[in-house]
N, C-alpha and C positions, 0 to 999 in steps of 0.2 A: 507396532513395529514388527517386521519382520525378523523372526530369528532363524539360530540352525537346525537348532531340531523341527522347527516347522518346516523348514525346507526336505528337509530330510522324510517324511510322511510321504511323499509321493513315490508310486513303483519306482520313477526315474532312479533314484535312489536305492532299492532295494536290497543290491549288494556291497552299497559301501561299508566299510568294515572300522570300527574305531580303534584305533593304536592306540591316541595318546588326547591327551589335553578335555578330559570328559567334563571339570567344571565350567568349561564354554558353550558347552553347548544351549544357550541362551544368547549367546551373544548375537549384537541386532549386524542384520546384514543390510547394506545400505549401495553395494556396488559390486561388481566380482573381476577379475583378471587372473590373464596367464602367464605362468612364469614360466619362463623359456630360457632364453641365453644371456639376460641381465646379471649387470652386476650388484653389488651393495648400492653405489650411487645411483647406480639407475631405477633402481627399487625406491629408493627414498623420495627421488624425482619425481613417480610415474604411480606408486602404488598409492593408495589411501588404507587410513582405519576403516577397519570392520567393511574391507573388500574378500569376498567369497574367491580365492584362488584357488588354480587349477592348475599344477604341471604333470611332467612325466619325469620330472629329476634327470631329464637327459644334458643336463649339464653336468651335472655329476661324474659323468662317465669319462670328462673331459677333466676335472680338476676337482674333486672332492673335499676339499678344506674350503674351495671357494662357493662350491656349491650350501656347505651346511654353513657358510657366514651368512649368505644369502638369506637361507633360511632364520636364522636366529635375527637378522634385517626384519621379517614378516612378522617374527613374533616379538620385535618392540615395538614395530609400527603398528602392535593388536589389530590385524586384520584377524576377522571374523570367523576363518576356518581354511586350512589348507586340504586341500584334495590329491592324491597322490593315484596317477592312473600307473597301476604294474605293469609295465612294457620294460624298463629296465631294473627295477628293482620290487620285490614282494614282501619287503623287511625295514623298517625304518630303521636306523644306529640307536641305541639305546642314549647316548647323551642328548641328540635330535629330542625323542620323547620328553626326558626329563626337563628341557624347555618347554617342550608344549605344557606340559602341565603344570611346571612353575608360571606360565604369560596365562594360562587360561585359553590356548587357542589349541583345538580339537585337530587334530589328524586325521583322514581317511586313507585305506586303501580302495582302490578298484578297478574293476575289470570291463565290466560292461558298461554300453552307453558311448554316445559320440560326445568328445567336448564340448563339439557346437549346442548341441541339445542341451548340455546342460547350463550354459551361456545363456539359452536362449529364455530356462525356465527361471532361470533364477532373476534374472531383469522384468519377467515377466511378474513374475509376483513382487518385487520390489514395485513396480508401476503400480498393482494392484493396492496395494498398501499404501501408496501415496494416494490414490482415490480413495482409497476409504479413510485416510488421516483426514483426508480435505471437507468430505463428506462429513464426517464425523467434528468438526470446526464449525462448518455449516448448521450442523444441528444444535450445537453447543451455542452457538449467537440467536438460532433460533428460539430456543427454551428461556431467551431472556428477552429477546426481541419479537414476542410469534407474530407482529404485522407487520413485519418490514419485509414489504413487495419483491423490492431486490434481492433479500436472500432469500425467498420463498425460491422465487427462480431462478437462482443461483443451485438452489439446492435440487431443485426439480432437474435440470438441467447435467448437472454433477452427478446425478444418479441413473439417466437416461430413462428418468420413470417415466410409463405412459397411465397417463391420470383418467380417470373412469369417474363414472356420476356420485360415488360413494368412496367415502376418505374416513378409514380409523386409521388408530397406532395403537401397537400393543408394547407396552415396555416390561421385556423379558428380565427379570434377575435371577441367580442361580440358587434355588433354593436352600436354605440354611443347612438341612441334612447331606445337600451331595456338592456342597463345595468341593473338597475334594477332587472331587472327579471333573467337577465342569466348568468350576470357576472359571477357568482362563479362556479369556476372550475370545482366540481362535476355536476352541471348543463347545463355545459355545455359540458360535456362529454354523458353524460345519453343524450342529443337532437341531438348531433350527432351520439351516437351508434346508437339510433329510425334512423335517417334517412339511416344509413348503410345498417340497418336491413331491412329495406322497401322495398330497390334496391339489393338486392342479385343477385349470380353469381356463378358458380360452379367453374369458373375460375378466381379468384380476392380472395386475402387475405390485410388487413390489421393492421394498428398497431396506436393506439392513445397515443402521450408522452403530456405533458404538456413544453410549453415553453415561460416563462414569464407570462404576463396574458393571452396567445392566447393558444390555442391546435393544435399543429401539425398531422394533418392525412397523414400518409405515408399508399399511396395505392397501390400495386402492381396489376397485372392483365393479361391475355394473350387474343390472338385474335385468335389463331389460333383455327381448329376441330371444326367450328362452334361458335366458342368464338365472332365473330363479331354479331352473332344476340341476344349473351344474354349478354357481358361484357359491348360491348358500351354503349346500351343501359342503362343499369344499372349506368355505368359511369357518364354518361352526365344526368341524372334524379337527380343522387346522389348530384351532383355539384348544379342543377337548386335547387334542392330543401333549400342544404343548403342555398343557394343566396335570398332563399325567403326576402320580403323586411320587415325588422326591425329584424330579426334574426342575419346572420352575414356578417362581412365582409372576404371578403375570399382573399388569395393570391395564386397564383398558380404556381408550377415550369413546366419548360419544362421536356418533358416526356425522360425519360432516359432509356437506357437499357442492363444494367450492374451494380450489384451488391455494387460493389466498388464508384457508383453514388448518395448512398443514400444520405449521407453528401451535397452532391451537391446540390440535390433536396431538401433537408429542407431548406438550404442558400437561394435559388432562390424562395420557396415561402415565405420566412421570409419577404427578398427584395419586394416582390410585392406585402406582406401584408401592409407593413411599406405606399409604394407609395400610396396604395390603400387607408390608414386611412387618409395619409394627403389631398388627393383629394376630400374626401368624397365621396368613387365611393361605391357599394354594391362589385364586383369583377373584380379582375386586375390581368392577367398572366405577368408572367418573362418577356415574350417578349414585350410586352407591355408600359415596363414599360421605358421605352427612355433611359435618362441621368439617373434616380436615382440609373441603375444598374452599374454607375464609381462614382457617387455623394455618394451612402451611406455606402460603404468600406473608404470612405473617415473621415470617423467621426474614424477611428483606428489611425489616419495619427494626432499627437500633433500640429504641425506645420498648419496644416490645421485648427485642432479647433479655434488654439490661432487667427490663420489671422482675423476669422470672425467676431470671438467674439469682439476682439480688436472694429472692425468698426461700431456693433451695439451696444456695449457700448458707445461710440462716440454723437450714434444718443438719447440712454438714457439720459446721461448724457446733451446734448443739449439740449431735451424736457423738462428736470427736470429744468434747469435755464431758459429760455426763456419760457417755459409754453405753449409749443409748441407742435406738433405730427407727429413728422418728423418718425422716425419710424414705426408707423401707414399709412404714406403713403408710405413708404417706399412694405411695405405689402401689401397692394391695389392695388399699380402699377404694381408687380411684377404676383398678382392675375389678375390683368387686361388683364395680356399679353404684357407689354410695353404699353397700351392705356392711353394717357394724358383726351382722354375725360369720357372713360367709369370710368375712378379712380375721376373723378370731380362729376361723378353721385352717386358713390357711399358713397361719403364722403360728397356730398351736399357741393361743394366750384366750385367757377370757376375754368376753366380751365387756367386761369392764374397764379393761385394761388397755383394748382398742379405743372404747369411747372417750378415755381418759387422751389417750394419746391424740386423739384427732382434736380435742377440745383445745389441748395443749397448742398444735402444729398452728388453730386457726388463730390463739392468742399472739403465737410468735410472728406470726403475719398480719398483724393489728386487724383482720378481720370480725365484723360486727356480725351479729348470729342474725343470719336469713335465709329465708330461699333460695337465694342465687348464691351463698354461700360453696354447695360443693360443683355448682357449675366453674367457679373460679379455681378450686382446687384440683377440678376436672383438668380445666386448661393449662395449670402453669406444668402438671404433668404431662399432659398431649405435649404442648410444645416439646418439652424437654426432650420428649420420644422424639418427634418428628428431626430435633437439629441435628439427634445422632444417629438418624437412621437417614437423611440425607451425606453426613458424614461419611457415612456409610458407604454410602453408593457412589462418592468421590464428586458430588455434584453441590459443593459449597458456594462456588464461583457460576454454577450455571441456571438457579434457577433465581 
């Protein structure tokens, strides 16, 4: 969704000045209008929530009890942000504010800039947003659906991609150190378009959807006619750069080449983002990724959830009465690699005292002593990771 303070990024914007109502400036902007010489009902009539309005308060100058009803009209109808251009006034009344900032809706002053201009941006990116919601639906049915022809081209379509002989997807999330700074969506859209932009190509098009908290970059690109000296290049820059460290983490699908693959290729880098956040790696391709690309189609599968869950509630419920950390080492060992000494270093306990524990964990899961013993204990950890680090990425319903 569109909000104010994104709107407010552009030069268009650069002198507007904020008075009043600053905890709104989040609020999603969904329409905009000009208040001009309406009344109270005619505003009720005519105005919507979370419309981006624009006046000059030259009503005011005519009746000012009727102008600030007006006003106080705008902020229970929570539209999204008033604008106030100074041609008749450079001072809002001070009870005006103390509405704004009881409703949550932001005041500006300003000077510069034609109304119509900013009419025209502000619908303009509201349309943008609704392409990219659409988009972003599209890829969401995709990641469950990847061979259905219809929204391949629907999606292809909705994106105005021009498709090339070569089809990855990289699925961008924002790495765990610089949340902060990039997490939010349009942030992280605008640092990967910069890096797009940087590595250009006369032969590569692509398409940014939004998917969960991550952003999916579907890249298409060719090598032929000399495309090897300018696309690779560009390709493989593009990639390094996003990998930069505290930027993102990146997942990567194998390169495809057919149309009817894009689906596929989102799937395969979702998969290799998901591996990649639980390892804590900076970047990790499809092929790469081992086991978690049969382990994490597995979290679709009830029978599977219910097995593991059952086991690590087991080990909960053990540490909650005995006041123990069976679980915990459970974790350790499994991060160990099977290692009874490296999991006694890590947890500062003898190594007796690990073996003890593990013996224990595989009693309490009526597990019989074999070799395929810590492959099981392997997985019902893997899983464990995988459901909360999908969680994670708000993609419980998409994959």
């Amino acid at each position: 969704m569109i909000t104010v303070k994104r709107i407010l990024k552009d030069a268009l914007f650069e002198d507007f000045q904020l008075v009043a109502g600053d905890r709104g400036l989040n609020n999603i902007v969904t329409g905009n209008a000009i208040f001009d010489w309406e009344t109270p009902e005619e505003i009720r009539r005519t105005f919507k929530k979370s419309d981006f309005v624009i006046t000059t308060l030259r009503k005011a100058k005519e009746d000012k009890e009727v102008s600030e009803e007006c006003l106080k009209t705008l902020f229970r109808m929570r539209v999204s942000a008033i604008a106030v251009r100074s041609i008749y006034y450079d001072e809002i009344p001070q009870n005006i504010k103390r509405h704004a900032d009881a409703f949550g809706v932001p005041i500006f002053l300003f000077k510069k800039g034609y109304t119509e201009d900013i009419i025209y941006f502000v619908q303009k990116k509201i349309a943008e947003d609704a392409n990219r919601q659409m988009a972003a639906k599209l890829a969401r049915q995709l990641l469950g659906d990847e061979q259905n022809k219809e929204l391949i081209n629907e999606f292809i379509e909705q994106n105005g991609m021009h498709l090339y002989d070569n089809i990855r997807s990289i699925y961008c999330c924002c790495a765990t150190e610089s949340q902060d700074q990039t997490s939010d969506a349009w942030n992280m859209e605008e640092a990967i378009l910069r890096s797009v932009e940087r590595n250009p190509s006369a032969a590569a098009d692509y398409s940014m959807v939004k998917a969960g908290t991550g952003i999916l970059l579907v890249y298409t690109y060719g090598l032929g006619k000399g495309g090897v000296q300018t696309t690779a290049p560009a390709r493989d820059n593009l990639v390094k750069e996003l990998a930069a460290p505290g930027t993102f983490q990146l997942g990567i699908s194998r390169v495809h080449h057919h149309a009817q693959r894009i689906g596929e290729a989102m799937k395969e880098s979702v998969f290799a983002g998901i591996s990649c956040r639980i390892d804590r790696e900076t970047i990790r391709t499809f092929d790469a990724i081992g086991a978690d690309r049969f382990l994490i189609p597995m979290e679709n599968n009830p029978c599977v959830v219910q097995a593991y869950t059952e086991k690590l509630d087991l080990l909960r419920k053990y540490d909650d009465k005995h006041h123990s950390c069976m679980l915990e080492t459970l974790i350790q060992f499994v991060e160990s690699n099977g290692s009874i000494k490296l999991t006694s270093q890590k947890m500062f306990q003898h190594e007796n005292t690990i073996r003890y524990r593990i013996d224990r964990i595989k009693k309490l899961f009526a597990m019989e002593e074999s070799e395929n013993s810590y492959i099981e204990l392997y997985m019902i950890v893997r899983l464990c990771k995988i459901k909360n680090c999908i969680r994670e990425f708000l993609l419980e319903d998409n994959l």
